[in-house]
C-alpha positions in Angstrom: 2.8 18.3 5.2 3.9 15.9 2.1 1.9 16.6 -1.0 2.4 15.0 -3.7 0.6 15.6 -7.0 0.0 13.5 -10.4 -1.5 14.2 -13.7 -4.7 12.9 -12.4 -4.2 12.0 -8.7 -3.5 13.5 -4.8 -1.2 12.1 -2.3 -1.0 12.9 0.8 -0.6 11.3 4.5 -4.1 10.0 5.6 -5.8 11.6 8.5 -9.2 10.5 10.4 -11.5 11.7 7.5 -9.8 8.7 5.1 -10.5 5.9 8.2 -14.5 5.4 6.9 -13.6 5.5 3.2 -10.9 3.2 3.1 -12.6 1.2 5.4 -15.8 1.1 2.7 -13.0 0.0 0.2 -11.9 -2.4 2.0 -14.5 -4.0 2.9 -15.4 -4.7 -0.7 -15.4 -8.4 -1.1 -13.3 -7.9 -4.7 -10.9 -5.5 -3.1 -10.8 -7.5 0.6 -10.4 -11.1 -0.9 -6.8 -10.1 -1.5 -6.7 -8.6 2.2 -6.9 -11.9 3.9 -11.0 -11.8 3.9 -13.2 -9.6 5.9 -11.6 -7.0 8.8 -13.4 -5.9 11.8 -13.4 -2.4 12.6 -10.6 -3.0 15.3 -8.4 -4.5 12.0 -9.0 -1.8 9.8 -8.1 0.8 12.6 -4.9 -0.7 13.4 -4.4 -0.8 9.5 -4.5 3.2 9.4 -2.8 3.6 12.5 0.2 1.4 11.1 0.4 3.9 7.7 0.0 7.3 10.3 2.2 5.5 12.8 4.8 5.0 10.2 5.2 8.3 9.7 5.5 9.5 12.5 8.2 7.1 13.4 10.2 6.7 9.7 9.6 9.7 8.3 7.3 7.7 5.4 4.3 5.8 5.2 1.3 5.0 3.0 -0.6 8.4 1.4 -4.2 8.7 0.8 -4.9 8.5 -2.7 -7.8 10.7 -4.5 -8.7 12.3 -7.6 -7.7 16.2 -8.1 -11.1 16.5 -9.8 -13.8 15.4 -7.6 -11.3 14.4 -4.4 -13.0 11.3 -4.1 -10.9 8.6 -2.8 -9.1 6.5 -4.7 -7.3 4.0 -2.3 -4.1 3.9 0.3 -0.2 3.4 -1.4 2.8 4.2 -0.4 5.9 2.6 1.9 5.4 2.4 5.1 7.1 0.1 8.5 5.0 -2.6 9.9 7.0 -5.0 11.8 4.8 -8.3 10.5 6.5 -10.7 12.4 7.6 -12.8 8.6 11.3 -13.0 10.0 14.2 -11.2 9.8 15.1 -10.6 6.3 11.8 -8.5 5.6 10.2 -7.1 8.9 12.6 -4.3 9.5 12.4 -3.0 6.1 9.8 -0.5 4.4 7.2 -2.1 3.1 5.1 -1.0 -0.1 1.7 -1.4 -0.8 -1.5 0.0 -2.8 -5.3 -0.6 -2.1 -7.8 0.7 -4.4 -11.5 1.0 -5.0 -12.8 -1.7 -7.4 -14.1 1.4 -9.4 -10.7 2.4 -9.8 -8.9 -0.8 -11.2 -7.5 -1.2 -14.6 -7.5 2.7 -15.2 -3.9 3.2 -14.6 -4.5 5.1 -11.1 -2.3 2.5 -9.7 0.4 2.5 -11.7 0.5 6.6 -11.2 0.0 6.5 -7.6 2.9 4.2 -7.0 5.5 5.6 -9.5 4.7 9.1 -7.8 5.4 7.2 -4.0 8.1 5.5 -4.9 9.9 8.1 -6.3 9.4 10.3 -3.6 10.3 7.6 -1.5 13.3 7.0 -3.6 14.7 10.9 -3.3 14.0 11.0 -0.1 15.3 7.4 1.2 17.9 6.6 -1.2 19.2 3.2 -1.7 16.7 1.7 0.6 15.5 -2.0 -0.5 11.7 -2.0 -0.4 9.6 -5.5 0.1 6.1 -5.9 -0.7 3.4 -8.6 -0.2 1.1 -10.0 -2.5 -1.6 -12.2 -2.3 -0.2 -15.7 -5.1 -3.3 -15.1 -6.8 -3.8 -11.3 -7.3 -2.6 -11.5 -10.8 -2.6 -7.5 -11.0 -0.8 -6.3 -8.5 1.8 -8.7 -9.2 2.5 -7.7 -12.5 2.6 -3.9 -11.4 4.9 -5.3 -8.4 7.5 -7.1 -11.2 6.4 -3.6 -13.5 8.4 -1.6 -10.5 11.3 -3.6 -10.3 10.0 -5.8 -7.4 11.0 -10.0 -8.2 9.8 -12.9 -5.8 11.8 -13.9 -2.5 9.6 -16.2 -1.0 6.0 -17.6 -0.3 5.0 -17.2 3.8 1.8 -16.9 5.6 0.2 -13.6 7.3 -2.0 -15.7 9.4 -3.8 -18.3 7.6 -3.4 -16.3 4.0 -0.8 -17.1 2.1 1.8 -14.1 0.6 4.5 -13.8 -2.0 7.0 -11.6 -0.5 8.8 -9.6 -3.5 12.0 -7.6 -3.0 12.7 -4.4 -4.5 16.9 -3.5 -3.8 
């Protein structure tokens, strides 16, 4: 099993046990107004089986995130498949993301958990352009987006909420 470990942080693929605590995460209203509003249980289930699915079937996907101190969980990042159906130049290509706990913004847990995915990601799957979507008004995670090399390609719609799509090459 991947493992990979940060100054501060865990990551590792999720299993069941991270279903109910990324699900309490996301269904924050600060963390879930970026996720296109509320998700049902079936929503957020097909959202962890798309990260575990991934890896079965790439060889990557999204790791649970949490803290080598108390091992409470942090969030979900990583790169991962997901066939989104937002046409052809993006929904064959690995996809990043990140999701954390409102009690873990702006302490730099992001910006560790991604550079630790994506560079595993990078040694393992060289040369591989990643995209990533971004709600237009999630000021954060854009700038840690455009922090990791990732610059606009276009505006679309994932069901009735808008997205920037950003390419990383």
């Amino acid at each position: 099993m991947i493992c990979l470990l940060t100054e501060r942080l865990v990551l590792e693929p999720p299993d069941a046990r991270h279903i109910a605590e990324m699900r309490a995460i996301t269904d924050d209203p600060d963390t879930h107004r970026y996720l296109g509003g509320p998700q049902s249980a079936a929503d957020h289930f097909t959202r962890m089986a798309r990260n575990a699915g991934s890896w079965q079937l790439y060889g990557y996907g999204g790791f649970a995130v949490t803290l080598r101190t108390s091992g409470a969980t942090v969030g979900n990042v990583g790169v991962f498949h997901s066939w989104r159906g937002l046409g052809a130049d993006v929904d064959d290509m690995p996809e990043a993301g990140w999701i954390l706990g409102r009690q873990f913004v702006g302490q730099g847990l992001a910006r560790e958990a991604v550079t630790a995915a994506l560079g595993w990601f990078d040694e393992v799957h060289r040369g591989r352009p990643i995209f990533c979507m971004i709600d237009p008004d999630n000021a954060p995670s854009l700038a840690l987006a455009a922090h990791f090399g990732f610059v606009p390609l276009r505006d679309a719609q994932l069901g009735t909420a808008p997205v920037r799509l950003l390419l990383r090459g």
